[in-house]
C-alpha positions, 0 to 999 in steps of 0.5 A, a space after each residue: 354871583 355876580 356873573 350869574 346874575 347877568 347869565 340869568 338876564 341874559 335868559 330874560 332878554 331872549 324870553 323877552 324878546 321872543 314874546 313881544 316880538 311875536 305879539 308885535 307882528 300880531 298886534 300890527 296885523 290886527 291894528 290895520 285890520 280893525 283901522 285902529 291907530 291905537 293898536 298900530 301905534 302900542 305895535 309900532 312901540 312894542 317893534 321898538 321894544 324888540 330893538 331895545 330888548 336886542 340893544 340891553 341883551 347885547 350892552 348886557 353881554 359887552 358890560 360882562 367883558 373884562 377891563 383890557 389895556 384899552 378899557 382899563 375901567 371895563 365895559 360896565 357902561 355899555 348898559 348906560 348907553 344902551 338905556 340912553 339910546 333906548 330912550 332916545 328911540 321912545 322919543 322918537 317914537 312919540 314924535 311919530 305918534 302925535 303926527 299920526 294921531 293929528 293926522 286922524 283928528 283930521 281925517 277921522 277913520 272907522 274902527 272896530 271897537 270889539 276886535 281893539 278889545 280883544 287884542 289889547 286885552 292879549 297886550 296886557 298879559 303879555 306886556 306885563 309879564 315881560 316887565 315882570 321878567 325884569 321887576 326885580 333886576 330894576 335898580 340897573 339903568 339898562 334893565 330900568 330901561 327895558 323894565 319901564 318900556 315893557 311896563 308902560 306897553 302894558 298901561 298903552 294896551 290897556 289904554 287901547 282896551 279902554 278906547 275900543 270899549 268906548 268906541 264900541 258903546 258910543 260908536 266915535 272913533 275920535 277917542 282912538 287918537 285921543 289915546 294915542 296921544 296919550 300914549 306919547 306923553 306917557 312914553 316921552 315922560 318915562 324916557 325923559 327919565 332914564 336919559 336925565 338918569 343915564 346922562 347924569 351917570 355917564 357924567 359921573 353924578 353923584 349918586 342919588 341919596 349920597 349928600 356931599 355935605 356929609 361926605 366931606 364932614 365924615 372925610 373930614 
Protein backbone atom coordinates (compact mmCIF):
# COMPACT_ATOMS: atom_id res chain seq x y z
CA UNK A 1 0.00 0.00 0.00
CA UNK A 2 2.61 1.85 0.92
CA UNK A 3 4.42 1.67 -2.57
CA UNK A 4 1.37 2.59 -4.33
CA UNK A 5 0.98 5.59 -2.67
CA UNK A 6 4.40 6.82 -3.48
CA UNK A 7 3.52 5.50 -7.32
CA UNK A 8 0.46 7.50 -7.13
CA UNK A 9 2.77 10.62 -6.20
CA UNK A 10 4.96 9.82 -8.63
CA UNK A 11 1.83 10.38 -11.42
CA UNK A 12 1.13 13.58 -9.52
CA UNK A 13 4.24 15.15 -9.76
CA UNK A 14 4.52 14.46 -13.58
CA UNK A 15 0.70 16.20 -13.79
CA UNK A 16 2.14 18.92 -11.61
CA UNK A 17 4.97 19.67 -13.44
CA UNK A 18 3.48 19.63 -16.64
CA UNK A 19 0.74 21.97 -15.87
CA UNK A 20 2.78 24.72 -14.03
CA UNK A 21 5.64 24.48 -16.18
CA UNK A 22 3.61 25.27 -19.43
CA UNK A 23 1.44 28.27 -17.40
CA UNK A 24 4.95 29.60 -16.38
CA UNK A 25 6.22 30.29 -19.72
CA UNK A 26 2.82 31.67 -20.42
CA UNK A 27 2.59 33.68 -17.71
CA UNK A 28 6.37 35.35 -18.30
CA UNK A 29 5.46 35.88 -21.96
CA UNK A 30 2.23 37.93 -20.75
CA UNK A 31 4.09 39.77 -17.81
CA UNK A 32 6.64 41.54 -19.94
CA UNK A 33 4.01 42.14 -22.28
CA UNK A 34 1.62 43.80 -20.15
CA UNK A 35 5.05 45.60 -18.19
CA UNK A 36 3.38 43.78 -15.07
CA UNK A 37 5.92 42.97 -12.33
CA UNK A 38 3.18 41.12 -10.60
CA UNK A 39 2.94 38.53 -12.99
CA UNK A 40 6.85 38.18 -13.92
CA UNK A 41 7.37 37.96 -10.34
CA UNK A 42 4.23 34.96 -9.52
CA UNK A 43 6.37 33.48 -13.22
CA UNK A 44 9.51 33.57 -11.88
CA UNK A 45 7.92 31.70 -8.57
CA UNK A 46 6.02 29.20 -10.53
CA UNK A 47 9.90 28.48 -12.69
CA UNK A 48 10.85 27.57 -9.14
CA UNK A 49 7.85 25.71 -8.45
CA UNK A 50 8.85 23.32 -11.51
CA UNK A 51 12.28 22.95 -9.78
CA UNK A 52 10.74 22.18 -6.71
CA UNK A 53 8.20 19.71 -8.35
CA UNK A 54 11.28 18.05 -10.20
CA UNK A 55 13.49 17.98 -6.70
CA UNK A 56 10.05 16.22 -4.66
CA UNK A 57 9.45 13.91 -7.80
CA UNK A 58 13.02 12.94 -7.60
CA UNK A 59 13.51 12.73 -3.37
CA UNK A 60 10.13 10.70 -3.95
CA UNK A 61 11.77 8.06 -6.11
CA UNK A 62 15.59 7.93 -3.86
CA UNK A 63 13.01 7.73 -0.58
CA UNK A 64 11.50 4.49 -2.26
CA UNK A 65 14.83 2.76 -2.43
CA UNK A 66 15.62 0.15 0.13
CA UNK A 67 18.01 0.56 3.00
CA UNK A 68 21.66 -0.99 1.71
CA UNK A 69 24.65 -1.68 3.79
CA UNK A 70 25.68 1.90 3.08
CA UNK A 71 22.16 3.53 4.41
CA UNK A 72 21.10 0.80 6.71
CA UNK A 73 18.09 3.35 7.94
CA UNK A 74 17.16 3.71 4.17
CA UNK A 75 16.46 6.87 1.98
CA UNK A 76 13.49 8.04 3.65
CA UNK A 77 14.93 11.45 4.44
CA UNK A 78 15.74 12.28 0.76
CA UNK A 79 12.20 13.92 0.91
CA UNK A 80 13.06 16.18 3.96
CA UNK A 81 15.98 17.60 2.28
CA UNK A 82 14.11 18.00 -0.95
CA UNK A 83 11.41 20.32 1.24
CA UNK A 84 14.46 22.19 2.74
CA UNK A 85 16.13 23.05 -0.25
CA UNK A 86 12.72 24.04 -1.82
CA UNK A 87 12.34 26.16 0.91
CA UNK A 88 15.51 27.60 0.93
CA UNK A 89 14.91 28.71 -3.14
CA UNK A 90 11.50 30.48 -1.84
CA UNK A 91 13.59 32.47 0.06
CA UNK A 92 15.64 33.22 -2.60
CA UNK A 93 13.17 34.03 -4.76
CA UNK A 94 11.38 36.69 -2.24
CA UNK A 95 14.94 38.41 -1.71
CA UNK A 96 14.68 38.89 -5.93
CA UNK A 97 11.31 39.94 -5.55
CA UNK A 98 11.54 42.82 -2.84
CA UNK A 99 14.67 44.13 -5.04
CA UNK A 100 12.59 44.57 -8.05
CA UNK A 101 9.70 45.49 -6.38
CA UNK A 102 11.92 48.54 -5.05
CA UNK A 103 13.20 49.09 -7.96
CA UNK A 104 9.78 49.83 -9.55
CA UNK A 105 8.77 51.98 -6.53
CA UNK A 106 11.38 53.97 -8.00
CA UNK A 107 11.15 53.68 -11.31
CA UNK A 108 7.45 53.46 -12.04
CA UNK A 109 6.45 51.84 -15.36
CA UNK A 110 3.17 51.27 -17.29
CA UNK A 111 1.06 48.43 -16.99
CA UNK A 112 -1.86 47.03 -18.46
CA UNK A 113 -4.34 46.26 -15.93
CA UNK A 114 -6.78 44.20 -18.29
CA UNK A 115 -4.72 41.79 -19.77
CA UNK A 116 -2.99 41.25 -15.79
CA UNK A 117 -6.61 40.27 -15.07
CA UNK A 118 -7.06 37.92 -17.46
CA UNK A 119 -3.67 35.80 -17.10
CA UNK A 120 -4.24 35.77 -13.44
CA UNK A 121 -7.56 34.68 -13.53
CA UNK A 122 -5.80 31.49 -15.65
CA UNK A 123 -3.14 31.46 -12.36
CA UNK A 124 -5.88 30.45 -10.01
CA UNK A 125 -7.46 27.54 -11.59
CA UNK A 126 -4.27 26.18 -12.37
CA UNK A 127 -2.49 26.69 -9.32
CA UNK A 128 -5.07 25.65 -7.37
CA UNK A 129 -5.42 22.27 -9.09
CA UNK A 130 -2.04 21.56 -8.79
CA UNK A 131 -2.05 22.00 -5.05
CA UNK A 132 -5.42 20.03 -5.00
CA UNK A 133 -3.28 17.34 -6.54
CA UNK A 134 -1.28 16.91 -3.24
CA UNK A 135 -4.11 18.14 -0.56
CA UNK A 136 -4.52 14.94 0.53
CA UNK A 137 -0.74 13.72 0.43
CA UNK A 138 0.11 16.75 2.78
CA UNK A 139 1.04 15.53 6.12
CA UNK A 140 4.65 14.34 4.31
CA UNK A 141 7.11 17.25 4.43
CA UNK A 142 8.37 16.81 0.73
CA UNK A 143 4.68 16.90 -0.52
CA UNK A 144 3.93 19.70 2.26
CA UNK A 145 6.22 21.32 0.49
CA UNK A 146 5.04 21.30 -2.97
CA UNK A 147 1.44 21.60 -1.52
CA UNK A 148 1.93 24.85 0.22
CA UNK A 149 4.13 26.55 -2.84
CA UNK A 150 1.47 25.54 -5.27
CA UNK A 151 -1.34 26.77 -3.04
CA UNK A 152 0.21 29.96 -2.20
CA UNK A 153 0.87 30.38 -6.31
CA UNK A 154 -2.58 30.50 -6.55
CA UNK A 155 -3.21 33.47 -3.41
CA UNK A 156 0.03 35.50 -5.63
CA UNK A 157 -2.22 35.13 -8.81
CA UNK A 158 -5.10 36.31 -7.19
CA UNK A 159 -3.18 39.05 -5.66
CA UNK A 160 -2.02 39.82 -9.44
CA UNK A 161 -5.82 39.59 -10.53
CA UNK A 162 -6.64 42.23 -7.54
CA UNK A 163 -3.87 44.50 -8.58
CA UNK A 164 -4.70 44.74 -12.43
CA UNK A 165 -8.49 45.06 -11.30
CA UNK A 166 -7.01 48.21 -9.22
CA UNK A 167 -4.63 49.49 -11.77
CA UNK A 168 -7.43 49.26 -14.69
CA UNK A 169 -9.99 51.44 -12.44
CA UNK A 170 -7.75 53.72 -10.96
CA UNK A 171 -5.10 54.03 -13.79
CA UNK A 172 -1.65 53.81 -10.76
CA UNK A 173 0.45 51.29 -11.78
CA UNK A 174 2.10 51.91 -8.25
CA UNK A 175 -0.27 48.89 -6.63
CA UNK A 176 1.62 46.38 -8.98
CA UNK A 177 4.64 46.20 -6.67
CA UNK A 178 2.94 46.73 -3.87
CA UNK A 179 1.61 43.31 -4.43
CA UNK A 180 4.78 42.20 -5.31
CA UNK A 181 5.90 42.84 -2.20
CA UNK A 182 3.27 41.25 -0.60
CA UNK A 183 4.05 38.11 -2.56
CA UNK A 184 7.42 37.80 -0.85
CA UNK A 185 6.12 38.00 2.64
CA UNK A 186 3.87 35.42 1.67
CA UNK A 187 6.58 33.22 0.28
CA UNK A 188 9.24 34.01 3.02
CA UNK A 189 6.31 33.12 5.69
CA UNK A 190 5.13 29.60 4.23
CA UNK A 191 8.73 28.51 3.63
CA UNK A 192 10.17 29.68 6.86
CA UNK A 193 7.85 27.13 8.03
CA UNK A 194 8.78 23.97 6.20
CA UNK A 195 12.82 24.80 6.93
CA UNK A 196 11.97 25.12 10.80
CA UNK A 197 9.83 21.69 10.45
CA UNK A 198 12.57 19.86 7.90
CA UNK A 199 15.25 20.84 10.27
CA UNK A 200 13.66 19.77 13.42
CA UNK A 201 13.09 16.58 11.47
CA UNK A 202 16.35 16.01 10.03
CA UNK A 203 17.68 16.81 13.99
CA UNK A 204 15.44 14.02 15.33
CA UNK A 205 12.86 16.33 17.09
CA UNK A 206 10.23 15.17 18.94
CA UNK A 207 7.31 14.96 17.20
CA UNK A 208 4.64 17.24 17.24
CA UNK A 209 1.84 16.46 19.66
CA UNK A 210 4.22 13.73 21.59
CA UNK A 211 5.01 15.24 25.46
CA UNK A 212 7.93 13.89 26.56
CA UNK A 213 6.42 13.96 30.32
CA UNK A 214 3.97 11.74 29.69
CA UNK A 215 6.20 9.26 27.60
CA UNK A 216 8.59 8.55 30.55
CA UNK A 217 5.41 8.32 33.23
CA UNK A 218 4.15 5.60 30.63
CA UNK A 219 7.89 4.15 30.53
CA UNK A 220 8.18 4.60 33.66
Amino acid sequence: GHHEVKENLDTKFKLGLLLNTGYTIFEFIMGFASGSLALVSDAAHNLTDSLSLVVSFLANKISQRSADEQKTYGYGRASILAALLNSVLLIGLAIYIFYEAWQRFLNPEPVQGKLVMIVAVFGILINAGVAALFFKNRNDVNTKSAFLSMAFDAVASLGALIAGFIILLTGKTIFDPIISALIGVMLVWSAWGIVKEALHMLLDGVPEGIEIKKVKQAIG
